[in-house]
Structures are given as structure tokens and as C-alpha cells.
N, C-alpha and C positions, 0 to 999 in steps of 0.2 A: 564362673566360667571354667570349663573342665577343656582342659588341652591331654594329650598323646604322650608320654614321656617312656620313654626306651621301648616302644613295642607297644605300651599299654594302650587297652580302649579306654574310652571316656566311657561311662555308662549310658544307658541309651536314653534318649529322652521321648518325647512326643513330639513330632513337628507337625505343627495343622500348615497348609499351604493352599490359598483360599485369593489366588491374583486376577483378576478381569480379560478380557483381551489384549493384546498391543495393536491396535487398530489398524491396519493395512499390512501387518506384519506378520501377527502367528494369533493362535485362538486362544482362549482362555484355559480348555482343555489341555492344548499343547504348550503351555508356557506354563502350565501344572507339571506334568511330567519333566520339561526341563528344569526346572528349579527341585522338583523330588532329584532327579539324574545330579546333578550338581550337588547337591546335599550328602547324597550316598557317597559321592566321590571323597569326602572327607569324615563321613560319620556313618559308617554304613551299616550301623547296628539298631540305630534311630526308628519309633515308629513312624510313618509319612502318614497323614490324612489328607489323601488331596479334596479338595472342594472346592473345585474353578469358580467362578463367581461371575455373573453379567447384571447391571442395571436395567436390563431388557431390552439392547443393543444386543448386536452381533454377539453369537457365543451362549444368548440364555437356551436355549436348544442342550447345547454342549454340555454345559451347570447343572441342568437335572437331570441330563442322562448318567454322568459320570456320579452325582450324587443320589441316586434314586432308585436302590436294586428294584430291579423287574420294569424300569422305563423300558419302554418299545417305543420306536420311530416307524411310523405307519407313512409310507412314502407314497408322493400324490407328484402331478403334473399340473403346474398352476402358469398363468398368463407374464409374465412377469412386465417389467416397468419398461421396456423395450417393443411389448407386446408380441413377444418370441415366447414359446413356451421356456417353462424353467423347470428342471426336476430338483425337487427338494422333499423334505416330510416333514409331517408335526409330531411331535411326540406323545406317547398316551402313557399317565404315572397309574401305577397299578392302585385296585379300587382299595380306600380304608375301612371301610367295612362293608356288611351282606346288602346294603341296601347303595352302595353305590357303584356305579358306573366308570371308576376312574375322573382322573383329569385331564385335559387337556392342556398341552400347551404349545402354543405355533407363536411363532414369531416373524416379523416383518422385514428382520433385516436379511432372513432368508426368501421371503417371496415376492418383496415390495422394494427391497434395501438398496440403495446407490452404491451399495459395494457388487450390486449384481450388471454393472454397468460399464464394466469393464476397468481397468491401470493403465493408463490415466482414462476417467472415466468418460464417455460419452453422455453429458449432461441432456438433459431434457427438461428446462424449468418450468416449462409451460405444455407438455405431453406427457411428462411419467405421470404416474397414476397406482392406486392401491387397488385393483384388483385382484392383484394374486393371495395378498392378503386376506381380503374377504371372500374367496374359492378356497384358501385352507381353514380358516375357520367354519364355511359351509358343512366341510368334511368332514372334520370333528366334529360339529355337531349332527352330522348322518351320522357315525359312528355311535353316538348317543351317550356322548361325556355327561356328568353330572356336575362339572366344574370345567370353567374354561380360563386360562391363563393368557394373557395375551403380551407378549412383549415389544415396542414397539419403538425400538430406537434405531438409528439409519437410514429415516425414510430418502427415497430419491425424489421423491414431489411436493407436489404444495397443492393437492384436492380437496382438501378440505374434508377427507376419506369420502369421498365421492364415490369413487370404486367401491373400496368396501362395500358402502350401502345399495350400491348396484349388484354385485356379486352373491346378496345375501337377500336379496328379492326387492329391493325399493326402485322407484321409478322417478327418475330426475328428469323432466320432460323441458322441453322450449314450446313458445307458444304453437305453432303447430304440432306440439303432442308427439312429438318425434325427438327419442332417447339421444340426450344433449354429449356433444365428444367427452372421451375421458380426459382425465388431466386437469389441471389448473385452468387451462385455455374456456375446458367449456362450461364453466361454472358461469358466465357472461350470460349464456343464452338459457338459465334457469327460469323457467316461469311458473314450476309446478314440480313440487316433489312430496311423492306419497311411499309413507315409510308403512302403509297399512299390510304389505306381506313381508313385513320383515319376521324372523323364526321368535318363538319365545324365547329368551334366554334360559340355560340349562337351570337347574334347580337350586345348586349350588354358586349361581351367579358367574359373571365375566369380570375378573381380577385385570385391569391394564397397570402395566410395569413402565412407569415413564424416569426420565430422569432429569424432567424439565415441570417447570410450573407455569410458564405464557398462556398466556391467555390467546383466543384466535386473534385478533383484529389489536390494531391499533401499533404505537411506538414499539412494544415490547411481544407482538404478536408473531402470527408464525410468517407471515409476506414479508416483513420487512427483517426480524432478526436472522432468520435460518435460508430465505430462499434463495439469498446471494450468495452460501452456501451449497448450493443448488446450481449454480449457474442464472440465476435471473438477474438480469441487468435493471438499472434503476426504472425504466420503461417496463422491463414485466414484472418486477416489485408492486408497480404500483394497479399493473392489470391483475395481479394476483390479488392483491388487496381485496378490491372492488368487486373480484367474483369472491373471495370468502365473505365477502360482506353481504350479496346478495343470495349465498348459500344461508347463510344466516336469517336470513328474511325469512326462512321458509319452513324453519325448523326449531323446536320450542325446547331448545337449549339457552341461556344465556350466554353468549360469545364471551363473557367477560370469567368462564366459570374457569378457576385453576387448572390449568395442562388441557385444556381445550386447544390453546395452541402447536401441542407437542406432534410433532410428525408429521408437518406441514396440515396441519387439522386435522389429523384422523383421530386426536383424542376427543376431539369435538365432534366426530360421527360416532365414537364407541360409547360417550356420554349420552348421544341421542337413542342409543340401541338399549339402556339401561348399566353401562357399564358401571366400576367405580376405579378411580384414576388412584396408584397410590408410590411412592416413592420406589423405585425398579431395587435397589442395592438392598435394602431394607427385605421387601417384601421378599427376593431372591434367599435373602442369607437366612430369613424364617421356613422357607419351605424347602433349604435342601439342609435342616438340620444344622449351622453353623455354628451358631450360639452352644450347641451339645458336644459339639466334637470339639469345643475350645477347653471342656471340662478337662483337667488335669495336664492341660498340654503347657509345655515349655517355650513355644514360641511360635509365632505364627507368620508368616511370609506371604505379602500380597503385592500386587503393583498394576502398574498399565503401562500405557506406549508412550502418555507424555503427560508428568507430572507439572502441575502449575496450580495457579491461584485458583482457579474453578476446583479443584480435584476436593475442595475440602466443603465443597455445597453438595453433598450427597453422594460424589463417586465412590467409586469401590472400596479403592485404600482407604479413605479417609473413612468409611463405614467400618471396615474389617476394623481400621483400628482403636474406633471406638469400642467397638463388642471386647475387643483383647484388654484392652484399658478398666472395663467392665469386669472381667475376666480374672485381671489380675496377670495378664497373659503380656510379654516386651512383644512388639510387634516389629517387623523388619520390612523395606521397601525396596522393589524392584521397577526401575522404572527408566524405560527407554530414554528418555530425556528428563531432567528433573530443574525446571525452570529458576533462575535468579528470585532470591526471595520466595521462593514455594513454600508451605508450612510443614516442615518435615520437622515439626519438633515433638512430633505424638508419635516418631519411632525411633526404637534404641536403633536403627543403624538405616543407614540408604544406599543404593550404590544404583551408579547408571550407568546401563548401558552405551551409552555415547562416550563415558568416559571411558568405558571398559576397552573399546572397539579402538578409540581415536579419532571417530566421526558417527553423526547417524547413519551415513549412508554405509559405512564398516557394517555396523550393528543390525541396519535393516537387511544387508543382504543375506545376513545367517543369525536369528533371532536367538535360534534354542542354543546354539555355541553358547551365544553373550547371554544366556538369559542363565545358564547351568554353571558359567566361570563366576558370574555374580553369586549365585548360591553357593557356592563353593566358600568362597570369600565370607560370605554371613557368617556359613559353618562356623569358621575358624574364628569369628569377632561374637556370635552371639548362642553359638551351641550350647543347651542346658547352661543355658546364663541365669533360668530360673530356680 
């Protein structure tokens, strides 16, 4: 560990800084910059690598733009889960070689996402719906990506991506052949669904970023674990079931296939579309370069909004701090709350926000303060500790 003495710099190090969102609080992007900001305040010679990081939840948008010279955000008007338009965009990564067309990547929790629902949110457990989702994938694929990224964490519904496959030419019919409501609600009145003008998938395949394994249906499924979640009371829990289950009837996915569950089913319509489901954190941190930018660096600083026993089944931190452990890289935690017994024994240091603040509700009113006084504090505890 290198401290300051009469004047003197410490030498500079590398600091990779690679933290997720803080969920209702600041983006993954801006809780990069705060913790780069905080860091300088005490080591301002340091090189920073920022690489926001998303599991495909809120923020993956934000992860490759900030990591991907020459992303472009191609902005579109999609329906959103309110059924109010929503102006957002998808991103397009520039092409890797002469033969390709770029990638795409859109994600849901900008066009489908319960955080587009307003604070405190106006739930709808049995009327949001994924359309606006599958109108920006449309897009992209008019555009004519050669790879499509799909990130798909925040959903506000439970359709079973109903929408989606309506938005991208499939036809969900009731016995009078008349296109069944959106939502959870009208997956009851399914009597017919033809996926026969759904688009080919781009060349280079449909990547979905999940950060869940459910299955659709059953104990461990998306109606019962996530829709309450949602707002669905144990009464539309169990009407949400019954129409993912008769969405299922109809469609030649196995309802039991891993992350079919995820996103109130819409892994289970992007499996129907030929997608391939694969771990968001993981997949995120190979394609904005993470694993390279860890080469030579002295320490790496990641976090989220609220540390706890889930955080080490795939989330952010607990990914970053595998790759750094890999690496040979001490890894550091920022994390708006950091639960009793949470497994913070895979970083040389933690510090939380709540403790910083003297309450969450301190902490949540001004994130990037308490998120740049904690990196400040790392500075001084783990700066060129390697």
C-alpha cells in the first residue's frame, strides 16, 4: 500500500472500475464516473478504466456505449408498458469486420421495464406487456444488424413475451380469430398462435442477457416467483399461471427449458424465436472487453444498490470479482446496502453506502456524493495495494 508523505505522490496505478447500476437510484454509467470522481479526489495520477457493467437489467444500453468506441444509439418511439409511447433507443456496436453489419443491442428495461412505470410505480400485473420491446428489436433488425444482443432484466409484466411476438409479426388469436388483449390478462383467451411471419433471425444469431435460470411454469416459475414482484395478488398469480400455461400449449418450446422463466416469460418467447439464453454479467463483461482491461491493473472497484446473499449467484460484483481473482487483480466493493452475512470475503475492502450516509434514505437521495466519498476511502485503504 503506497500512502502520501510530506507532499509526495504515490505512484500511479491502474484502477479498472467495472460497478452495475444502484437500482432505483443512479445508472451504472454514473456510479462509474462517481467512484472514477472519488478516486481522483485522493490519487489523481491513477489511470481509471471505467467499464460500467449490467447483467442485462437497467444500464446494459449504458455498458456498451461507454465500453465500445463508435456505439451509436439510434433512437426510436416504442409503445411502452403503460401503452403511452416511450422515446428511448437501441444501440448499434460498430461492424468487426467487411462482412458484417454491426450489432445490435436493445434492451428491455428501457422499453418494457417497470422502472418506466413511474416512483412509486403504477403496477399493472395483468396489463403491462412487452411490446415496446419487440418494436425495438423490429428496428434493429430493419436496420439490418448482423447480431442482436438482447438484454432483458426489469421486465414490468408477466406475458409470456406475448408482445414481443406480436410486435415482430406473430399472431396470438382467440377462438374468433380476433388478436387476443395484451398483457398477462389475455394469454386466457389463446386459442391459436402462428409464429409463421416471425423475421429470420440475423446471421450472427440473438444473444439474450438473463440473470435468472426459472423455468416458465410451475413453483420456481415466472407467475409465482417474480409476479408478486409485479403487483399480482395471489388471485392473479394464479391467473397468470394458467394463461403461461396455455401460451405454452401452443408453442414448441419446452416450458421447463432454463431462463424461459425470466422476464415474466419473455425468455420463453425469445427461445421460441431461436434465441440462446446465457448468463447477463458474464456475457456483458466478454463483450465490452473486461477480462483485458483487468490486464496490469492494480485494483478493480465494482458494486450495486444492495449487497446480499443473491449477489454471489451471478451478479455483477460477485462476477467482476471472480475475473479480478483470476486476474490476480484485489477487488473492492461499493454497495448501497451490504446485507448481515453477505459474502464479501472475495474483496480486499467494502464499504456501504448506508453506512456512509447514516441511513439508506441519506444515501438514495444523493447516490454519486456517497458513492465518490466511498471511493475516496478505498483510495486511501487499497490504492496500488498490488
Amino acid at each position: 500500500m503506497s500512502s502520501s508523505i510530506a507532499g509526495d505522490r504515490p505512484p500511479p496505478v491502474r484502477v479498472v472500475i467495472a460497478p452495475d447500476s444502484f437500482k432505483g437510484s443512479i445508472t451504472a454509467a454514473a456510479a462509474a464516473s462517481a467512484l472514477a470522481h472519488g478516486w481522483r479526489s485522493v490519487r489523481p495520477d491513477d489511470e481509471l478504466v471505467l467499464r460500467p457493467m449490467a447483467d442485462g437489467g437497467e444500464g446494459t444500453l449504458d455498458a456498451f456505449a461507454t465500453a465500445v468506441p463508435g456505439a451509436r444509439r439510434i433512437p426510436l418511439s416504442v409503445t411502452g408498458p403503460e401503452d403511452t409511447p416511450i422515446e428511448t433507443a437501441w444501440l448499434l456496436l460498430p461492424q468487426t469486420d467487411a462482412a458484417s453489419n454491426g450489432t445490435g443491442v436493445v434492451e428491455l428495461a428501457s422499453t418494457s421495464g417497470i422502472e418506466l412505470l413511474g416512483s412509486p410505480p403504477r403496477l399493472r400485473p395483468l396489463d403491462a406487456h412487452t411490446l415496446g420491446l419487440g418494436e425495438a428489436i423490429a428496428a434493429a433488425l430493419a436496420h439490418g444488424v448482423s447480431q442482436l444482443v438482447v438484454g432483458i432484466g426489469g421486465s414490468a409484466s408477466t406475458d409470456g413475451g406475448a408482445g414481443l411476438l406480436t410486435a415482430l409479426g406473430a399472431r396470438l388469436t382467440d377462438a374468433a380469430d380476433r388478436p387476443v388483449p395484451a398483457g398477462g390478462r389475455g394469454l386466457a383467451d389463446i386459442a391459436r398462435v402462428d409464429l409463421s411471419a416471425l423475421p429470420t433471425p440475423p446471421a450472427g444469431g440473438v444473444t439474450v442477457l438473463g440473470d435468472v435460470t426459472n423455468p416458465l411454469l410451475g413453483p420456481t416459475g415466472a407467475a409465482v416467483v417474480f409476479a408478486p414482484q409485479k403487483g399480482a395478488d395471489p388471485a392473479a398469480v394464479i391467473a397468470l399461471e394458467a394463461g403461461l400455461a396455455r401460451l405454452a400449449r401452443f408453442v414448441d418450446v419446452p416450458p421447463g427449458s432454463p431462463g424461459a422463466g425470466a422476464a415474466g416469460g419473455t425468455g420463453f418467447a425469445l427461445l421460441a424465436w431461436g434465441a440462446r439464453i446465457v448468463p447477463g454479467a458474464s456475457a456483458v463483461a466478454d463483450l465490452i472487453g473486461l477480462g483485458d482491461a483487468l490486464a496490469g491493473a492494480s485494483v478493480v472497484l465494482t458494486g450495486e444498490g444492495s449487497f446480499d446473499g443473491q449477489s454471489a449467484a451471478g451478479k455483477v460484483p460477485s462476477h467482476v470479482a471472480g475475473l479480478a481473482a483470476a486476474a490476480g487483480v484485489p477487488a473492492a466493493l461499493v454497495a448501497g446496502r451490504i446485507a448481515p452475512g453477505a459474502p464479501t470475503d472475495g474483496f480486499a475492502a467494502s464499504v456501504s453506502l448506508t453506512g456512509l450516509a447514516g441511513s439508506s434514505a441519506a444515501a438514495m437521495r444523493d447516490p454519486a456524493r456517497w458513492i465518490a466519498a466511498a471511493a475516496a476511502r478505498l483510495a486511501g485503504k487499497v490504492g496500488g495495494s498490488r
